[in-house]
Every structure is written in C-alpha cells, then in structure tokens.
KOLNUMAR-411979 format. One record per residue (C-alpha): x, y, z; residue in three letters. Coordinates in Angstrom, 3 decimals. Example, Ala and Ser with C-alpha at 12.3 -4.5 7.8 and 13.67 -1.06 7.14 Angstrom:
2
[site [12.300; -4.500; 7.800]; Ala]
[site [13.670; -1.060; 7.140]; Ser]
# end
This chain:
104
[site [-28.961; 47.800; 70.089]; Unk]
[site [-31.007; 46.548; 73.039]; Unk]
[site [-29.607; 44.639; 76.047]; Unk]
[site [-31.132; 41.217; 74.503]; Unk]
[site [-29.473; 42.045; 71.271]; Unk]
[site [-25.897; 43.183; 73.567]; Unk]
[site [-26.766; 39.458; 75.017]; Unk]
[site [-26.908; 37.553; 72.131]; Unk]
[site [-24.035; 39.365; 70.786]; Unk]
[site [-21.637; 38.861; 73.675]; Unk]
[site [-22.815; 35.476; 73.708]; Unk]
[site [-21.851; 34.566; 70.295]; Unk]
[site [-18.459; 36.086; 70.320]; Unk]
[site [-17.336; 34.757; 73.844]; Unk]
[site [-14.887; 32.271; 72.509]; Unk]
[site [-12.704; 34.781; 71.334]; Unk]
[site [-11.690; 36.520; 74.689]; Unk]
[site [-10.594; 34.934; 77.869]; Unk]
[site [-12.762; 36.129; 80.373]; Unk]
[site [-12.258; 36.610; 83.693]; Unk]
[site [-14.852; 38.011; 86.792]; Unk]
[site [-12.872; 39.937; 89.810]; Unk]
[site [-14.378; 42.896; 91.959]; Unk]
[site [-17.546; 43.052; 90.227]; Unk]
[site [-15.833; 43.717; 87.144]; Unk]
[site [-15.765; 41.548; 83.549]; Unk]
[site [-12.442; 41.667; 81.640]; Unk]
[site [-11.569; 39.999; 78.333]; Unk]
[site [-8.648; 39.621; 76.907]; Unk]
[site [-8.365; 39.227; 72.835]; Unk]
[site [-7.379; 35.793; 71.683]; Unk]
[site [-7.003; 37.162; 67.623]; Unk]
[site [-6.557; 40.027; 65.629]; Unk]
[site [-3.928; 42.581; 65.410]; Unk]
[site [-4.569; 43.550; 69.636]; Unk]
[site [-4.518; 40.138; 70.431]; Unk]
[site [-3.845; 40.224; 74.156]; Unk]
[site [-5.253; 43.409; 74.978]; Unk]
[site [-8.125; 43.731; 77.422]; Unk]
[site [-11.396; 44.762; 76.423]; Unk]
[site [-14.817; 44.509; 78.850]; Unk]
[site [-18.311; 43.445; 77.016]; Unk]
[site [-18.793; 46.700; 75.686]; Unk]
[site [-15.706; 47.829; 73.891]; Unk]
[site [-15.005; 43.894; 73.031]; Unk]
[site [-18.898; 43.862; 71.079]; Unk]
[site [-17.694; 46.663; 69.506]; Unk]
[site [-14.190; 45.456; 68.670]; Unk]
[site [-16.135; 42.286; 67.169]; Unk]
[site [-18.799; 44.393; 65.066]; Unk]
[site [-15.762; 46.217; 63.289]; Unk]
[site [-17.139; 49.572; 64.947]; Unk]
[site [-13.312; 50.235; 65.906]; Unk]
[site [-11.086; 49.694; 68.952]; Unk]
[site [-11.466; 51.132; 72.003]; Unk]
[site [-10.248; 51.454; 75.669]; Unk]
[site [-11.627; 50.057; 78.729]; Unk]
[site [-11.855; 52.915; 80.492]; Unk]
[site [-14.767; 55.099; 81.065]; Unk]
[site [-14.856; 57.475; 78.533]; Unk]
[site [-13.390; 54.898; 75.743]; Unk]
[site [-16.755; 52.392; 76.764]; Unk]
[site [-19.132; 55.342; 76.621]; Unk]
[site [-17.903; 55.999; 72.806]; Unk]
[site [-18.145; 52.293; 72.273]; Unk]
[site [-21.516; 52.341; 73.721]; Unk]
[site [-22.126; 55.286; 71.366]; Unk]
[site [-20.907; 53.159; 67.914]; Unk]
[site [-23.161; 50.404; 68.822]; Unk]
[site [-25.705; 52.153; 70.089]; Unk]
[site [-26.247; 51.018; 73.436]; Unk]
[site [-27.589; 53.118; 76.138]; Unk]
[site [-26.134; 55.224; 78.704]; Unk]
[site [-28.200; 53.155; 81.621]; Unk]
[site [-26.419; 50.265; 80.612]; Unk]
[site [-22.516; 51.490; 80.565]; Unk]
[site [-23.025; 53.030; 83.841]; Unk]
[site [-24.658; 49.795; 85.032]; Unk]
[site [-21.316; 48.295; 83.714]; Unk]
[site [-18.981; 50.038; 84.650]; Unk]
[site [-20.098; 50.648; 88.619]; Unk]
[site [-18.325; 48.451; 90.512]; Unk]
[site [-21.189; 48.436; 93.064]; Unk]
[site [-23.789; 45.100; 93.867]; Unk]
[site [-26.963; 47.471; 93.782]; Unk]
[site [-30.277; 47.274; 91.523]; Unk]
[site [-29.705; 47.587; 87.610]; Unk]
[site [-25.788; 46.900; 88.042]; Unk]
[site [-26.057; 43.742; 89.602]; Unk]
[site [-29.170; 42.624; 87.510]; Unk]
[site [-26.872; 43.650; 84.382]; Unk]
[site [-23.650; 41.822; 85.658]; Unk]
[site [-25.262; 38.566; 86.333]; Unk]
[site [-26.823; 38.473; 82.977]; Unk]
[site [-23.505; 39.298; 80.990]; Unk]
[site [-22.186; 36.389; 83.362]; Unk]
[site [-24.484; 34.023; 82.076]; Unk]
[site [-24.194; 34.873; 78.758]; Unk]
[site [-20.621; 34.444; 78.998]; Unk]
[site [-20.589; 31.073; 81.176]; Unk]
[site [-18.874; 32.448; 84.199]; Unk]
[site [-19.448; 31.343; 87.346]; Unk]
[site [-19.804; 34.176; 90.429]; Unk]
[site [-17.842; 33.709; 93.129]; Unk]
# end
C-alpha cells in the first residue's frame, strides 16, 4: 500500500473514529466494534478497518501494523515523530486533510 492508497483509505473510514490533533500527534478513538473506545492512530486504525488485526499505538505495535498492510518504514517513522521537520510534517498535514482536521 502506497501513501495515496493509506490516503484514500483513512479517508474513507474517518467516520468511524473521533479524531483528535494535539502535539503533532493524530489519535482516534473507535466509535464500533468490540474495542469501541480504544485509541488507535491512522496506521493501526487502517489496519483495524482492513480486518488485518488489532494493534497498539505504540511504536512497535504501528510498525507491525505498518507491516500487515504493507506500508513503509519511511512513513511510520514520519508518523510517529513528533517533530515539524521535512517528510513528517509533509505526512501529518496530508493525513489532516484527509481526515478534515483543522491545525492549530
């Protein structure tokens, strides 16, 4: 999966999270399902929504969602950074977008 297809996902499935934007990070919280309130950020919640399984949002729990949807390293390390440099920043504002959030 490349990042246009991660956009179009995320963008199709962002009724069914609550999201929230807060110190460069995206959070979603499940509005269904058997975790229904548990958070998720675009990677594990794609993941979650392609039936590839549940996972974490931490670090290593996104990089083995990355992994079952086939996303690249580049672009978990872009997302999970917390910093407002090159690819990270380029990445965030996109998944923003996508997912109708204004930056504040």
């Amino acid at each position: 999966m490349n990042q246009t297809q991660f956009l179009d996902q995320l963008t199709q499935m962002r009724n069914s999270y609550t999201w929230t934007y807060h110190n460069n990070q995206v959070r979603g919280v499940a509005r269904n399902g058997k975790d229904k309130g548990t958070p998720h950020n675009p990677i594990t919640a794609v993941a979650r929504t392609t039936r590839q399984g549940t996972f974490k949002p931490t670090a290593r729990g996104t990089s083995q969602a990355a992994k079952a949807i086939g996303v690249s390293g580049g672009m978990v390390s872009s997302l999970l950074c917390s910093s407002n440099r090159g690819n990270a920043q380029v990445l965030r504002g996109r998944i923003l977008q996508s997912l109708g959030i204004q930056e504040n």
